[in-house]
N, C-alpha and C positions, 0 to 999 in steps of 0.2 A: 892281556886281553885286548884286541883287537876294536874299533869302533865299529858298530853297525852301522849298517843301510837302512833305511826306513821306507817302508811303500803308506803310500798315501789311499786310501780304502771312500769306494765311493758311499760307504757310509759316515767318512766324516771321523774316522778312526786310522789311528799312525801305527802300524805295525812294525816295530825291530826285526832286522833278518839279518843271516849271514846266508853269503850264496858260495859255494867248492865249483867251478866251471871243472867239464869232465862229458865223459859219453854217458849216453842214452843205453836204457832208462834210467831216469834219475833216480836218488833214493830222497825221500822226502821225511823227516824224523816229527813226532807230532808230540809233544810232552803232555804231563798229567796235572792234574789239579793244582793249580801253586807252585807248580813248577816253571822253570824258565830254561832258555836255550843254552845256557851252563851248565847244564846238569851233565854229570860223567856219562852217561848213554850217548847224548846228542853230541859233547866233548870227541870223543871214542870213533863213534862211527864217521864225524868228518873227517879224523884223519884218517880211518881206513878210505875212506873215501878220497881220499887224496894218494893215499899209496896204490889204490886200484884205478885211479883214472877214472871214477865214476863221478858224475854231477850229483851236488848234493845239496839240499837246503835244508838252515833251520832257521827257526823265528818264534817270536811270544808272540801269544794271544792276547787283544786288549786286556789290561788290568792285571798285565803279567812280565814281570822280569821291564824288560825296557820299552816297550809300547806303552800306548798312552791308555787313559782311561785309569779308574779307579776300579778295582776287583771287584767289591762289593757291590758294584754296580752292574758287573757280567753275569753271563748265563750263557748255558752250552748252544741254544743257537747263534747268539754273538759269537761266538769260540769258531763253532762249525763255521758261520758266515765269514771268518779271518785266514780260516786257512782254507775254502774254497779261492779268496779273493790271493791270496798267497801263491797255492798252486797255480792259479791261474796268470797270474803276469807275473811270475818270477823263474817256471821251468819252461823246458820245451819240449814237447810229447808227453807221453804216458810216462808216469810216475811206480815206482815202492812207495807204498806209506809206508811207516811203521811208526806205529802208535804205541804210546808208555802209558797204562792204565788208562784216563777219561781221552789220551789220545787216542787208542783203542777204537773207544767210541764215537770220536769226532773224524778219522780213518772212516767209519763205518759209513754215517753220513757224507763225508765226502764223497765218498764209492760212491753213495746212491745217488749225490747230486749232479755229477760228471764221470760218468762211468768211464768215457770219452778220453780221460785224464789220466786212470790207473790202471796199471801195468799186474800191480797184484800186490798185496798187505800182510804185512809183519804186526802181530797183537802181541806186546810183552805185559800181562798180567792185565789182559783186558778187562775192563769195567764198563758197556755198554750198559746204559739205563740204570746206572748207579744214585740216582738222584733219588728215583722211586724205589728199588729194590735195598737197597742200602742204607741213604739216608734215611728219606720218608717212615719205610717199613722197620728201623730200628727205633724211632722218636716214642718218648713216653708219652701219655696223653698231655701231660703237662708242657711236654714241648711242642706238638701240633698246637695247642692252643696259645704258646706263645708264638708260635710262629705265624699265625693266620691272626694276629690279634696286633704283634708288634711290627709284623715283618720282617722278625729276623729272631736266631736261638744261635747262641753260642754251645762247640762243643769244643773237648779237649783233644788237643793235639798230639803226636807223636813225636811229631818233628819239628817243634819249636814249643819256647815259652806261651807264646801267645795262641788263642785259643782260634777254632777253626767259627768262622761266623758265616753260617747257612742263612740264605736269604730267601723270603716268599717268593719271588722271583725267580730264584734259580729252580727250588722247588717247581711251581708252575710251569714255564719254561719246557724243563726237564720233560715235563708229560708231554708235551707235544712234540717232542724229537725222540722218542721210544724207539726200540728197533727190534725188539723183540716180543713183539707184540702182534709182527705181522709180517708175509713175507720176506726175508733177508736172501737174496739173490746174490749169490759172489760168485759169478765165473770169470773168475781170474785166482791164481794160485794164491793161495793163504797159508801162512806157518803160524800158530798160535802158540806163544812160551808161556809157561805158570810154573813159578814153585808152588812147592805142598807147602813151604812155611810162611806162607804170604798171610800176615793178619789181617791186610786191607782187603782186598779180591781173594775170596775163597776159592779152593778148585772149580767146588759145584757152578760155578760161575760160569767157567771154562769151557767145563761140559756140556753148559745149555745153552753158548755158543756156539760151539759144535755140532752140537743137536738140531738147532734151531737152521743156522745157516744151510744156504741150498745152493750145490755146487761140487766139481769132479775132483775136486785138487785142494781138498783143507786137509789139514793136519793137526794134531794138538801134540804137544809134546811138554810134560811132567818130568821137572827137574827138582827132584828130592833135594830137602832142607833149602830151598832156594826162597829168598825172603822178596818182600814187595820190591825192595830198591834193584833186582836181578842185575846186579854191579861188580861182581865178583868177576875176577878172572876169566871163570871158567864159563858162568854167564854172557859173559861180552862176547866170548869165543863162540855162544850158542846164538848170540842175533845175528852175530858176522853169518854164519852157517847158512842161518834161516834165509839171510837176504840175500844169499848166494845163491841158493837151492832158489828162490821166487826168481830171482834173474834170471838164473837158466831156463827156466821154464816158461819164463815170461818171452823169451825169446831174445 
């Protein structure tokens, strides 16, 4: 494994990156909750990205993988404001996102905050507004009232020992970066991936993405038995696809 590069964020925050130099448009990979820029998607797509000649970047989010900050102390518009500052002094032109679950969502804001930037968006098991629709609206009474009380509730994990610690803050936060709440304008080509076996991001999720978003060139496409990690083989084979089909059309 390679050393990162670090961009320096003029809020005072150290972002870890890897940059693939390559032609335009870049592809820009954006990971999921807890996740970091090792993960086999972000892995995968730099080197297609390197066997196609395409510019490619990836990088964590403060309080993820090798950037600075402590996690527990993040929240999705810290998240959003890392990889707008990311996009921004590390590619050149318009960008692909493509978002892995709460990247999804941070793709999404990005889009809204520099339209300027993006080329067009890849959603692998997107979760826009997952804080409120998921979190929030899954919590017992007992845990809203520890959470507004302690500021903070532990829940159990899937994917490690240690338990997942939801913080009043990300909650809060959360609500005021919604996107599905209110106009979502994407003219620019979108491919949306979901398994049906996905425990974390339900389909219905997918669909009220779909639904919601306004725009000539979205797509959803439903990949039976296919689980949150969408890491299979046959999977990988389907974001390459996707972010082929958005380049082309992206121009």
């Amino acid at each position: 494994m390679s050393e990162p590069s670090y961009l320096d964020t003029d809020s005072g925050r150290r972002i870890a990156y890897h940059v693939t130099e390559g032609r335009g448009p870049g592809v820009v990979f954006l990971g999921g909750f807890r996740s970091d820029m090792e993960g086999t998607k972000a892995i995968h797509l730099e080197a297609w990205a390197r066997a196609t000649g395409r510019a490619f970047l990836r990088f964590d989010y403060s309080g993820h993988g090798q950037s600075s900050e402590d996690f527990l102390d993040g929240c999705i518009g810290d998240w959003a404001a890392d990889a707008v500052a990311a996009i921004r002094a590390l590619t050149v032109g318009p960008q692909v996102l493509v978002g892995s679950s709460m990247g999804g969502w941070i793709a999404l804001l990005a889009a809204r905050a520099m339209p300027d930037k993006v080329a067009g968006l890849v959603g692998i098991a997107a979760a826009p507004d997952f804080t409120e629709d998921g979190m929030w609206a899954g919590f017992t009474e007992a845990q809203r009232t520890a959470l507004t009380e302690t500021g903070r509730v532990e829940l159990p994990s899937d994917y490690s020992d240690a338990p997942y610690v939801i913080t009043r803050r990300l909650i809060e936060d959360g609500r005021d970066h919604l996107v599905l709440r209110a106009p979502l304008a994407l003219q620019v080509p979108v491919r949306l991936l979901q398994g049906t076996a996905d425990a974390d991001v339900d389909v219905s999720v997918a669909l009220r993405l779909l639904e919601h978003a306004a725009g000539d060139d979205i797509r959803l496409t439903l990949v039976k038995g296919a689980d949150h990690r969408f890491s299979t083989p046959d999977c990988l084979a389907a974001i390459e696809a996707a972010i082929a089909e958005v380049l082309e059309r992206a121009g």
